[in-house]
N, C-alpha and C positions, 0 to 999 in steps of 0.2 A: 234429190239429196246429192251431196256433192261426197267425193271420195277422195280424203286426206292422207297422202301417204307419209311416214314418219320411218326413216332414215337414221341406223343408229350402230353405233362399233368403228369398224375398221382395224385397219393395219398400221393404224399410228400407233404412237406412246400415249396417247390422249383417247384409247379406245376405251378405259375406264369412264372418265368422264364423262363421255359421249353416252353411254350404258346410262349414266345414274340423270344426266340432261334430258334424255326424252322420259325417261322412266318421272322426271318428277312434272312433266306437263300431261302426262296421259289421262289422268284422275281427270283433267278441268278440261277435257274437250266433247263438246254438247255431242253425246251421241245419236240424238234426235235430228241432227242434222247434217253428219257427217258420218259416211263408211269408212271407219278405219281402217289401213291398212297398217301393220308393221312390219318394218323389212331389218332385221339382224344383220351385221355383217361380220365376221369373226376375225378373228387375229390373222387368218391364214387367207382371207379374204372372200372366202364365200358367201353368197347373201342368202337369207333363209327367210320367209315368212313366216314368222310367228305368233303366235295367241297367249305369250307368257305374261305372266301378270307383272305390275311395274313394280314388285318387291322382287322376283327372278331375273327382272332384266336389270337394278341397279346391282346386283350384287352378281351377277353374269352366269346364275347358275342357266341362264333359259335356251345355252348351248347344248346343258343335256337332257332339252327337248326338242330339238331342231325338226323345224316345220319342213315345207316345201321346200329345195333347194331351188331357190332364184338363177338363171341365168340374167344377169341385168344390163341392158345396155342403157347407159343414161346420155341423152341429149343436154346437152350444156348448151344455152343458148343467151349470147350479152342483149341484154333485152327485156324490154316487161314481158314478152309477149308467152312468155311459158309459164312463169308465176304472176300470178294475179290476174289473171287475164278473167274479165269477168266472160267473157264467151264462151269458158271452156267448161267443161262439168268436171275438173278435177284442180283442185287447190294441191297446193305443197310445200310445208314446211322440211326444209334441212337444215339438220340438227350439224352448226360448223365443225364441228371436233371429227369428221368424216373424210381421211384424205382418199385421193385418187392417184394413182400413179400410173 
C-alpha cells in the first residue's frame, strides 16, 4: 500500500480555497489502496496532522482540533523523480492554493 499525502491551508489569501480543494477530493480516494495522510497548514503557518472530516476541513473549523504539530521540511525537487516516481512507496498530491515563503 502506498501512502498519499495531501497538503492543504496556508499563509496565502487562497488558504480558504485550498481548505474546501482537498476537502472535496477526500471522499474519492480508494482507501483500499492508499494510507492517507493529512497535513493542515494554518494561517500563521503551522502544519498539523489531522483526522478532521472533509466537512471540518472545508469550512476550517478542523483548527479547533489540531492533530500533531508537523515540523515540515519539504524537498522541492524540478523533476519526476519525487512525484510519480513509480519506485517509491509514497505518491503525492499538492493541493496548488499552498504557498511557501
Amino acid at each position: 500500500m502506498k501512502t498519499l499525502l495531501l497538503l492543504f491551508g496556508g499563509q496565502s489569501s487562497e488558504h480558504g480555497v485550498s481548505c474546501k480543494s482537498v476537502a472535496s477530493i477526500i471522499p474519492y480516494i480508494d482507501k483500499s489502496l492508499f494510507d492517507v495522510l493529512v497535513v493542515g497548514i494554518t494561517k500563521t503557518g503551522r502544519g498539523y496532522l489531522t483526522e478532521a472530516s472533509p466537512e471540518e476541513i472545508a469550512n476550517e473549523s478542523w483548527e479547533n482540533n489540531q492533530g500533531l504539530l508537523l515540523q515540515v521540511v519539504l524537498l522541492l525537487y524540478c523533476g519526476t523523480r519525487l512525484l510519480g516516481n513509480p519506485k517509491t512507496k509514497y505518491s503525492v498530491i499538492v493541493i496548488p492554493q499552498i504557498t511557501f515563503d
